[in-house]
N, C-alpha and C positions, 0 to 999 in steps of 0.2 A: 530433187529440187533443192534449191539452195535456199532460198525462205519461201515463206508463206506467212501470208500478213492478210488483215480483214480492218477495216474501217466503216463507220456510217457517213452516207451521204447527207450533202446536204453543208450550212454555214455550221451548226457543231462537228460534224466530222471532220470539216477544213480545219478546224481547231486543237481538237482533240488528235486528229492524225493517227499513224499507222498503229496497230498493234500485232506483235507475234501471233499467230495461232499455227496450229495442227493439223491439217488437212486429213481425217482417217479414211472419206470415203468420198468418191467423186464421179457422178454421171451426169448425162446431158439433161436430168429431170432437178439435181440438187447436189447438197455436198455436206458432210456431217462433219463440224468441225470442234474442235477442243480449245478455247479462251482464255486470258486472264481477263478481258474485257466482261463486262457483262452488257448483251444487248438484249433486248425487250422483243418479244412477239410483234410484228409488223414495220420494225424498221428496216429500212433502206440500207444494203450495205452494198459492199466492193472488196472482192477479195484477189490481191494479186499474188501469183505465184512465180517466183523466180527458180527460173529452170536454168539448169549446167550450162547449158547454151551459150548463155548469157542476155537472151530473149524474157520478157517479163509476158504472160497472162493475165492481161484483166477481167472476169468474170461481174456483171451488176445480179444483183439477189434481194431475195427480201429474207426475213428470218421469220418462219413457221413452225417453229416446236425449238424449246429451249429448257436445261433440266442442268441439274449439275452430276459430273462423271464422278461418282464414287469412288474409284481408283487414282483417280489424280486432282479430284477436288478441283479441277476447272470447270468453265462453264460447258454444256454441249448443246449445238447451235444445230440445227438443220438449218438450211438455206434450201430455199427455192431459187435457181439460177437463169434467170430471162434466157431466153433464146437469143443467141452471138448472131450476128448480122452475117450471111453468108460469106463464104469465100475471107472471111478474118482468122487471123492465126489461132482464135479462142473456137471457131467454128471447127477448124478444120482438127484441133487438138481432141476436142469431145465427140467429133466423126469417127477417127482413128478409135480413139479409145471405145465406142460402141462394139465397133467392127472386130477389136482385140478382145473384151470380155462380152462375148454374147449371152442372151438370159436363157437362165436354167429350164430346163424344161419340170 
């Protein structure tokens, strides 16, 4: 991926605009990310990922668990990530990606 950025929703986020983040881990349930942003428990965000491509990923989330990484002193976000509207490129990304890491037994 060539960025990975997270912003909150909403007239502050239009404001405030993109930030860098870290993408460490991503399924179709959530995505555990690494910030210099600090976002609060139950805000609205938007995290997009720019792929090689040259295609951008939009993901909408809410943030459910928030703590700061020890190793690198950023924030660590869990996102809860809505469910992508079928047949969209953010659907069919997190399809594939199921179907490639399937769960442990």
């Amino acid at each position: 991926m060539r960025t990975q950025q997270i912003k909150t929703k909403g007239l502050f986020g239009g404001l405030k605009g993109w930030s860098d983040c870290r993408v460490r881990d991503l399924s179709a349930a959530g995505a555990l990310v690494l910030s210099d942003k600090k976002l609060d428990i139950g805000d609205h965000v938007l995290m997009r990922l720019s792929l090689r491509k040259g295609w951008d990923l939009e993901f909408d989330g809410k943030i459910v668990n928030c703590g700061t990484d020890v190793a690198s002193g950023k924030y660590k976000l869990g996102v809860s990530i809505d469910e992508p509207s079928e047949e969209t490129s953010e659907h069919r990304f997190l399809r594939d990606l199921n179907q490639t890491f399937t769960e442990a037994d």
